[in-house]
DSSP file (Angstrom, degrees, kcal/mol; ACC not computed):
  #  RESIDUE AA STRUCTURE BP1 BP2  ACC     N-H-->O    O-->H-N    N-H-->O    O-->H-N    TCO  KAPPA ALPHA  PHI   PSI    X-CA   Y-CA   Z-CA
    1    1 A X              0   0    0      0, 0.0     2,-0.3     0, 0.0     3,-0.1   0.000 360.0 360.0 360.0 124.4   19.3   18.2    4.2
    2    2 A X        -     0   0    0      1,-0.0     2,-0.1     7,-0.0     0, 0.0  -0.197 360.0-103.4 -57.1 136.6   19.6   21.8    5.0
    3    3 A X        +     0   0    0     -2,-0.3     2,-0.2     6,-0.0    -1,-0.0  -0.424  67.6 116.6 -30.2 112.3   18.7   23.2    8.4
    4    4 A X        -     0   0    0     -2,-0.1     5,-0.0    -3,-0.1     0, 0.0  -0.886  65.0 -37.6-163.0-150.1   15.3   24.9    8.3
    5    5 A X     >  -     0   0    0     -2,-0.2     4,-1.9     1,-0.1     3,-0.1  -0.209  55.2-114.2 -86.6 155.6   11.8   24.7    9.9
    6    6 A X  H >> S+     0   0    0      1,-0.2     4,-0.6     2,-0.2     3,-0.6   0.860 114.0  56.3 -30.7 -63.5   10.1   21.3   10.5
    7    7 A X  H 3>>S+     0   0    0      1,-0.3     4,-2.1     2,-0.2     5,-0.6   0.804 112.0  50.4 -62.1 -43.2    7.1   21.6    7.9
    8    8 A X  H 3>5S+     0   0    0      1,-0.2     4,-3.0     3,-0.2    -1,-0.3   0.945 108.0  46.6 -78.0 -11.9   10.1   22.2    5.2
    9    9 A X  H <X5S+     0   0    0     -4,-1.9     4,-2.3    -3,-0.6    -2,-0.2   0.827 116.4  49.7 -85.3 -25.1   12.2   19.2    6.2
   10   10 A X  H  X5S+     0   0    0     -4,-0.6     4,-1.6     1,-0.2    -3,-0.2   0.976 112.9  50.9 -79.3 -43.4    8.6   17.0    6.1
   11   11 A X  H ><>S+     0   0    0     -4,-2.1     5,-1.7     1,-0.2     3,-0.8   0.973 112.3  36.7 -54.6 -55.2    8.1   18.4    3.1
   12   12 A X  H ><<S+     0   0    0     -4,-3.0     3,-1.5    -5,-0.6    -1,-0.2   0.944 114.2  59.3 -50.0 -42.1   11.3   17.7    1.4
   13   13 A X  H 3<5S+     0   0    0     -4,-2.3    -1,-0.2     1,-0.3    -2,-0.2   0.900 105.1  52.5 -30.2 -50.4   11.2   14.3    3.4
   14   14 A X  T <<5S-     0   0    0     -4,-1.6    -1,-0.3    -3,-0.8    -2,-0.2   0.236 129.6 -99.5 -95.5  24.4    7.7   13.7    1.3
   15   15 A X  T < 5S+     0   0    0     -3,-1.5     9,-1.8    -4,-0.4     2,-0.4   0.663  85.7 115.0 122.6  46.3    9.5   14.4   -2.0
   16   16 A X      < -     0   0    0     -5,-1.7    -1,-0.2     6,-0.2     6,-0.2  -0.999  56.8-132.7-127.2 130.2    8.7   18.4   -2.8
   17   17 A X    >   -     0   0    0      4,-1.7     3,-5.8    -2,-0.4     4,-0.1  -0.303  41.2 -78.6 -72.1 178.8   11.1   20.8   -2.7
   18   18 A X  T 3  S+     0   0    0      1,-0.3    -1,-0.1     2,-0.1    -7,-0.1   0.585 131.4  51.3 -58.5 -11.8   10.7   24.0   -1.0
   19   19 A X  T 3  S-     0   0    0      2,-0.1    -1,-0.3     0, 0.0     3,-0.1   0.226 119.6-107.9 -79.5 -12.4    8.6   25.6   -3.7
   20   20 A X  S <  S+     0   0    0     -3,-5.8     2,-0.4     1,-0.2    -2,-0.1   0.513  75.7 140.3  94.9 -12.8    6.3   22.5   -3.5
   21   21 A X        -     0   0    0     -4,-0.1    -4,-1.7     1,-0.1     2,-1.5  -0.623  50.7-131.9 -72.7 112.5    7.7   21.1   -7.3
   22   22 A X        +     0   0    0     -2,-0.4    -6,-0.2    -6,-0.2    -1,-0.1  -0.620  37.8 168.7 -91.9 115.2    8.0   17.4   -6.8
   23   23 A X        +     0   0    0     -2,-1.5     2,-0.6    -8,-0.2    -1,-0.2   0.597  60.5  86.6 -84.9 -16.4   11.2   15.6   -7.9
   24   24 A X        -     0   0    0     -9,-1.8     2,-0.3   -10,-0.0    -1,-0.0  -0.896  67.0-162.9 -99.8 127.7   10.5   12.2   -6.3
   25   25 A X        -     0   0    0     -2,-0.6     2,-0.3    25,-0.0    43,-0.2  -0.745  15.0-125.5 -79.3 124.9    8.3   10.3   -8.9
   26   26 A X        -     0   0    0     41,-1.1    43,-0.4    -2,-0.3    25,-0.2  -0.714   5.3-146.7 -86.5 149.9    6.2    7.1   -7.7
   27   27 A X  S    S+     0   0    0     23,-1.0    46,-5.2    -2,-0.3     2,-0.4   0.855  93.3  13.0 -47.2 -53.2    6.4    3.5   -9.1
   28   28 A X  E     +Ab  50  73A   0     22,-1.5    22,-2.2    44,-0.2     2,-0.3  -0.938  65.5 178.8-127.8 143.1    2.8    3.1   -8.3
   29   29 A X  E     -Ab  49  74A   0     44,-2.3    46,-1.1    -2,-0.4     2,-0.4  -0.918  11.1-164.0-145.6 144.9    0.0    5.7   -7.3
   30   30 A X  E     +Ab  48  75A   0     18,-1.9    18,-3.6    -2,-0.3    46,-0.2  -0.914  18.5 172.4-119.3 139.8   -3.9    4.7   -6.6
   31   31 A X  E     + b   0  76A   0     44,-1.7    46,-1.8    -2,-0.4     3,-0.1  -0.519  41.2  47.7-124.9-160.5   -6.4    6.9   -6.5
   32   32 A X  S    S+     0   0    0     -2,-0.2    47,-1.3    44,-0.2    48,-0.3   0.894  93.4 106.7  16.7  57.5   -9.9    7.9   -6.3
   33   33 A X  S    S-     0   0    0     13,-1.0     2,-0.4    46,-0.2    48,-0.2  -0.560  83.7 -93.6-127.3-169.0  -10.2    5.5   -3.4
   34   34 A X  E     -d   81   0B   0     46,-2.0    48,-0.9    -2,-0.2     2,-0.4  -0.759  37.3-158.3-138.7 108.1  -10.6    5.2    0.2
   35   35 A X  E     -dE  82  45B   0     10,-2.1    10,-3.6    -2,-0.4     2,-0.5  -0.661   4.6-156.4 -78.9  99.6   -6.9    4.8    1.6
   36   36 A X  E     -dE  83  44B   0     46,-2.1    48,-0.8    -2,-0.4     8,-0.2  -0.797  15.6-179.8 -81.3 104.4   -7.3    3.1    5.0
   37   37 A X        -     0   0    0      6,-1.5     7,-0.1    -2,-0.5    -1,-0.1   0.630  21.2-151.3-109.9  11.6   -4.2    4.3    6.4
   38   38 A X        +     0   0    0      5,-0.1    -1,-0.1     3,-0.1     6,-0.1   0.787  42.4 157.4  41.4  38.2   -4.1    2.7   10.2
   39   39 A X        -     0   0    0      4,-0.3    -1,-0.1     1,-0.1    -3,-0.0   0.316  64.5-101.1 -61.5-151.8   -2.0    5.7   11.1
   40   40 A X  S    S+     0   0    0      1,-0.1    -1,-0.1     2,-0.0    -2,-0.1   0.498 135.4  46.4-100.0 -19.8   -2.0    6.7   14.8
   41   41 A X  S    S-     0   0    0      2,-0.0    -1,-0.1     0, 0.0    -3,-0.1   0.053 113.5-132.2-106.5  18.5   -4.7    9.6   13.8
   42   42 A X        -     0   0    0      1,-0.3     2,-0.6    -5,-0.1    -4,-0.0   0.830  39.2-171.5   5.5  73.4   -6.7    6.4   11.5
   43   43 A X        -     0   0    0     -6,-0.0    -6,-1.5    -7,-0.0     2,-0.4  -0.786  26.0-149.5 -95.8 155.1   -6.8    8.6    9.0
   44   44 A X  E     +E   36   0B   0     -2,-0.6     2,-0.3    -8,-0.2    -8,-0.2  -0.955  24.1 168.8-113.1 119.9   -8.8    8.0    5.7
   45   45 A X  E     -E   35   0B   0    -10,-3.6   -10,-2.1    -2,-0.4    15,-0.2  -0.851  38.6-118.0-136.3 161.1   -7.5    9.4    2.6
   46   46 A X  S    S+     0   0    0     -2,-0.3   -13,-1.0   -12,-0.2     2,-0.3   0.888  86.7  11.4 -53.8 -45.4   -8.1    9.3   -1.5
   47   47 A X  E     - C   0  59A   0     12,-2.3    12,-2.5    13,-0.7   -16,-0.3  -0.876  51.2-159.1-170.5 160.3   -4.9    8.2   -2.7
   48   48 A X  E     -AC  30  58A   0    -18,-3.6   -18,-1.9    -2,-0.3     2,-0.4  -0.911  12.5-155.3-150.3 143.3   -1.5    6.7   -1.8
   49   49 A X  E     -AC  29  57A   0      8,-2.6     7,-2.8    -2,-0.3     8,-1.6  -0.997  18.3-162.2-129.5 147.0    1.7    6.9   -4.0
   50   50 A X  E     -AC  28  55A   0    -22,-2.2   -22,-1.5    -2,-0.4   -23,-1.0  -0.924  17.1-166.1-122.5 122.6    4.7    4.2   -3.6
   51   51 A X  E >   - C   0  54A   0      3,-1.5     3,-2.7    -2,-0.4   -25,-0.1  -0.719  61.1 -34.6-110.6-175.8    8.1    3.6   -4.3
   52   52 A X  T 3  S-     0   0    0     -2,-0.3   -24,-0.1     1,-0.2   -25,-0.0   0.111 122.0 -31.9  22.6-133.4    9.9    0.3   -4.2
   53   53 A X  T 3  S+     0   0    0      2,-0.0     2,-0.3    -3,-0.0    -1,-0.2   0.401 127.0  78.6 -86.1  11.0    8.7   -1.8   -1.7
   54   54 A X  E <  S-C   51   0A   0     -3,-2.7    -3,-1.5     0, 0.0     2,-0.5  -0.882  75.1-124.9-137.2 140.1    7.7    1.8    1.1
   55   55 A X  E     -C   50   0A   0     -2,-0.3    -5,-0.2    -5,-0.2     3,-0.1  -0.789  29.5-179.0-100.4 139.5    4.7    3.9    0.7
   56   56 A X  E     +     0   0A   0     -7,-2.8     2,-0.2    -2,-0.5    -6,-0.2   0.684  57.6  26.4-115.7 -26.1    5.9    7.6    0.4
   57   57 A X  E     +C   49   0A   0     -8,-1.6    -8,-2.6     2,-0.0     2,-0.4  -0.970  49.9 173.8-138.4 140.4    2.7    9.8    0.2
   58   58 A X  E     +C   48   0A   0    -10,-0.2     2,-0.5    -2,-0.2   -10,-0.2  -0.995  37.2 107.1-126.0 159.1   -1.1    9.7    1.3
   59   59 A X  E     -C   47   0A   0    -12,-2.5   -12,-2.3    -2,-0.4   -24,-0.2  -0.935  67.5 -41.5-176.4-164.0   -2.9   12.2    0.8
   60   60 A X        -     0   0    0     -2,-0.5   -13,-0.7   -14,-0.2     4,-0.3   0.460  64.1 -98.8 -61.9-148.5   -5.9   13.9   -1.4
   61   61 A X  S  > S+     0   0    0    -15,-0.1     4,-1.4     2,-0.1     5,-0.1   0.699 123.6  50.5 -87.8 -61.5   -6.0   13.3   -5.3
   62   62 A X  T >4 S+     0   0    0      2,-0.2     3,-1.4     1,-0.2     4,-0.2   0.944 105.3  50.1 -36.0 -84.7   -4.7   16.2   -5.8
   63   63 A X  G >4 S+     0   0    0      1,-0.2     3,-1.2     2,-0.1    -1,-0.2   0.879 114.0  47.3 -32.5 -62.5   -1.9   16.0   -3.6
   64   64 A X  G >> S+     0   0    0      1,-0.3     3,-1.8    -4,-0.3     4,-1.0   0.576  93.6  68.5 -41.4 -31.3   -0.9   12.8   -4.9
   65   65 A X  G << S+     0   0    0     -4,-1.4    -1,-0.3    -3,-1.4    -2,-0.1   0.246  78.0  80.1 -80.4  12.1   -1.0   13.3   -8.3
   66   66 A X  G <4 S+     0   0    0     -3,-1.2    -1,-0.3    -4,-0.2    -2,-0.2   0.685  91.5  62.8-100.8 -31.7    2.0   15.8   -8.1
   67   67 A X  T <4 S+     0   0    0     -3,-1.8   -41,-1.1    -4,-0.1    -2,-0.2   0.811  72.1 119.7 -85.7 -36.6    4.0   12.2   -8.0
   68   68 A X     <  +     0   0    0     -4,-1.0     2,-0.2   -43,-0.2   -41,-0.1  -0.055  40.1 174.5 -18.0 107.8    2.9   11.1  -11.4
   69   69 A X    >   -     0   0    0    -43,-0.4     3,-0.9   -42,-0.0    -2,-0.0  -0.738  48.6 -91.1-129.6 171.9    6.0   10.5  -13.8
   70   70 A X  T 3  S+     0   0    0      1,-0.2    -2,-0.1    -2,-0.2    -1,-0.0   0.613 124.9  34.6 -29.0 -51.4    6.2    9.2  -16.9
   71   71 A X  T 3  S+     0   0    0      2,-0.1    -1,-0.2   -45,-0.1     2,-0.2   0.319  85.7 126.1-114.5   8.4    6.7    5.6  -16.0
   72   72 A X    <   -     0   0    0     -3,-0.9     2,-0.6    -5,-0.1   -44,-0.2  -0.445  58.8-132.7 -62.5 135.2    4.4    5.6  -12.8
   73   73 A X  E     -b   28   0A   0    -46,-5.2   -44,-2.3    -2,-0.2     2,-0.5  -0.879  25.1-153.8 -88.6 129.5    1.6    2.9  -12.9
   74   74 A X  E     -b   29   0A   0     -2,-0.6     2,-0.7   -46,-0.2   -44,-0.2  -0.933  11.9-164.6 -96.5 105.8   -1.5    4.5  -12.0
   75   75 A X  E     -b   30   0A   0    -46,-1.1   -44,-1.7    -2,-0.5     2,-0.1  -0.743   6.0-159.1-115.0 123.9   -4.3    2.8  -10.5
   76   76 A X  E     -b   31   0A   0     -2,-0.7   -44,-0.2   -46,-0.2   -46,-0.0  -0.399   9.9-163.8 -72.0 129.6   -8.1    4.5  -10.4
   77   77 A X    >   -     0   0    0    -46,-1.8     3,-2.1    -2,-0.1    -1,-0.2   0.515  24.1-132.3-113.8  26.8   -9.6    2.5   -7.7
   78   78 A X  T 3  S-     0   0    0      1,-0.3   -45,-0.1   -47,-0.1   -46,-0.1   0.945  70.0 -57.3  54.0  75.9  -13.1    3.6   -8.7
   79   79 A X  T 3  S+     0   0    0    -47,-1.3    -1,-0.3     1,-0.1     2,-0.2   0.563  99.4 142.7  25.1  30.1  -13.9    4.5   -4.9
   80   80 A X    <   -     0   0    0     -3,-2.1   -46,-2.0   -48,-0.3    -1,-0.1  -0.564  56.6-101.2 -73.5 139.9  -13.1    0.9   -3.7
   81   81 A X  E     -d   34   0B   0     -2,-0.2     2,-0.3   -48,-0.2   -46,-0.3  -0.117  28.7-153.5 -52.3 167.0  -11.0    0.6    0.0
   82   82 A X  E     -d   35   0B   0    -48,-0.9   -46,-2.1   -49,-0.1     2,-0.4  -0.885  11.5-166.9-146.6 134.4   -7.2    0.0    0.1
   83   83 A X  E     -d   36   0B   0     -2,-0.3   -46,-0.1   -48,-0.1     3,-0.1  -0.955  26.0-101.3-124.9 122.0   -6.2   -1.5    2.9
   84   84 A X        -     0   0    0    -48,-0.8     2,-1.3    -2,-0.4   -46,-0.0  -0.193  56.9 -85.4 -35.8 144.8   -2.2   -1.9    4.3
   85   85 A X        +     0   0    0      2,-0.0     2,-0.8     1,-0.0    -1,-0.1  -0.395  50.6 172.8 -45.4  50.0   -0.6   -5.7    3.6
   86   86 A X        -     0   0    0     -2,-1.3     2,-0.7    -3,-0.1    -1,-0.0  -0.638  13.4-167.1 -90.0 115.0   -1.4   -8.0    6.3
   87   87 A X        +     0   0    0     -2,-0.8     2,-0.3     2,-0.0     3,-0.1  -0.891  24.3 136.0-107.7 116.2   -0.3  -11.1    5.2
   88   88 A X        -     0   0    0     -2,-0.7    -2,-0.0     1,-0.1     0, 0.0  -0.929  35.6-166.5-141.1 136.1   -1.3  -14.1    6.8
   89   89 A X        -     0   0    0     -2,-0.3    -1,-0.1     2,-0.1     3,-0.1   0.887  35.2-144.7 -78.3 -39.1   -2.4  -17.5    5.6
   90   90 A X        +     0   0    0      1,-0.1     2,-0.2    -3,-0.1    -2,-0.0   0.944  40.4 161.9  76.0  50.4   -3.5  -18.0    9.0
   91   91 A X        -     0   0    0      4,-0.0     2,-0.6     1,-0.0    -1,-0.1  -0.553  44.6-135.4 -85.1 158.5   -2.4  -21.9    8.7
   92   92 A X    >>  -     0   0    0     -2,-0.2     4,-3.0    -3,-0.1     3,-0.8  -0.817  26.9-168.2-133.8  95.5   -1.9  -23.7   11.5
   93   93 A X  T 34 S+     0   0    0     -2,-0.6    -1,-0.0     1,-0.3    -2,-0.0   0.187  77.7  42.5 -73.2  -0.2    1.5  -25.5   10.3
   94   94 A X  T 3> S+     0   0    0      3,-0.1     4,-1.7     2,-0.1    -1,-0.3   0.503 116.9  53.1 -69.9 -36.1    2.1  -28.3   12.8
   95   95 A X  H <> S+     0   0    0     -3,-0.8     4,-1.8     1,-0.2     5,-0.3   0.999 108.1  45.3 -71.0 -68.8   -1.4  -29.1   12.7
   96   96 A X  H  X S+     0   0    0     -4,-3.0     4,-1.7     2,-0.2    -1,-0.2   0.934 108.6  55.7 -62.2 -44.1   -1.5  -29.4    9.2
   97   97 A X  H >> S+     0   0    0      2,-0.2     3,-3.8     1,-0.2     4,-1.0   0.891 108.5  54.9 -35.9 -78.0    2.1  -31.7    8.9
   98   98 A X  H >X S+     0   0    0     -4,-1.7     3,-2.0     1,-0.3     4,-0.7   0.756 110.7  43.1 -34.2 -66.2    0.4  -34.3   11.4
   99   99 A X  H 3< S+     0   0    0     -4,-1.8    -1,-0.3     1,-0.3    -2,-0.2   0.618 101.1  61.2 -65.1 -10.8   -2.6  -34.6    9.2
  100  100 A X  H << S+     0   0    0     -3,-3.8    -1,-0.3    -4,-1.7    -2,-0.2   0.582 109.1  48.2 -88.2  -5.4   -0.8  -34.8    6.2
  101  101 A X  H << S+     0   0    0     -3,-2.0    -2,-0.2    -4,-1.0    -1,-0.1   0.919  93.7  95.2 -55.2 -51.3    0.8  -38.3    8.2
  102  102 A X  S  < S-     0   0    0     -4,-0.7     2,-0.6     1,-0.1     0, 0.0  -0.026  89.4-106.3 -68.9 145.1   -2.8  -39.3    9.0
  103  103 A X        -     0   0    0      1,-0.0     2,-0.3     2,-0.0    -1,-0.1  -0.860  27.0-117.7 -81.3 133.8   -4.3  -41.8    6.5
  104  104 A X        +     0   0    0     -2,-0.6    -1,-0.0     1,-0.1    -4,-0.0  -0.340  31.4 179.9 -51.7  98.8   -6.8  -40.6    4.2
  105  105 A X        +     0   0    0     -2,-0.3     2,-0.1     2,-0.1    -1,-0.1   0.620  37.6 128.8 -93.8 -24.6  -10.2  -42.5    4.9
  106  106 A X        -     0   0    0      1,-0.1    -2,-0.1     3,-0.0     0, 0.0  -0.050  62.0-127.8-100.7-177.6  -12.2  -40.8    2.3
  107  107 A X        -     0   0    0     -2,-0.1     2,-0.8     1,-0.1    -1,-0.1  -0.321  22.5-128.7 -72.4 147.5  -14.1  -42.7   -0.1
  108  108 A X        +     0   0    0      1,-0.1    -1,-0.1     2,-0.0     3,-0.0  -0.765  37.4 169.4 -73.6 111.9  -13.1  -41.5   -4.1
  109  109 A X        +     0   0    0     -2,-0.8    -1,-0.1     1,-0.1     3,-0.1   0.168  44.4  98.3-126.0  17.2  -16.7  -40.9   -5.3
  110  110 A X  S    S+     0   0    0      1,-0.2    -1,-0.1     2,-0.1    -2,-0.0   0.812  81.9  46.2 -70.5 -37.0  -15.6  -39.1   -8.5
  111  111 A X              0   0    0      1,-0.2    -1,-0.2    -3,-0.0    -2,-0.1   0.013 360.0 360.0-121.2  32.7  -15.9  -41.9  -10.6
  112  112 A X              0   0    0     -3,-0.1    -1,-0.2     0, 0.0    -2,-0.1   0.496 360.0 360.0 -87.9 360.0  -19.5  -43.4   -9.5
């Protein structure tokens, strides 16, 4: 990346050249939503674009929609939340091994 001022290196970073023309296309982009984005500033924004597995823009509608290619899937989320990927089953996976040990005491009452 060339040498120049912060704000152009974030910009090029967020996939606009210096003119603002965007060359990085997203895989996915959602919009019209409200993009819970658990930043450090918890900002809330319309619309999110992603590539591969890494989210690459949030922003407005507007903004976002500059990432729209050809073969981006675009999903309206009719104002509905979007929330980051916390995955947890929340299982508690020694507990559940033991019991799967334990014998099974209840009665089958499907076929009274």
């Amino acid at each position: 990346m060339a040498a120049g001022t912060a704000n152009e290196e974030v910009t090029e970073l967020r996939g606009k050249n210096k003119e603002g023309v965007c060359w990085l296309k997203a895989d996915i982009v959602f919009i019209n939503g409200e993009v819970i984005t658990v930043n450090q500033k918890n900002e809330v924004t319309e619309a999110l674009a992603i590539n591969g597995d890494r989210i690459s823009a949030v922003g407005t509608n507007q903004e976002i929609k500059v990432f729209i290619g050809e073969e981006t899937n675009v999903i309206d989320l009719q104002g509905k939340s979007l929330l980051p990927g916390f995955i947890d089953s929340h299982i508690h996976l020694i507990l559940y091994g033991v019991n799967q040990l334990a014998v099974s005491c209840k009665a089958d009452i499907s076929n009274l």
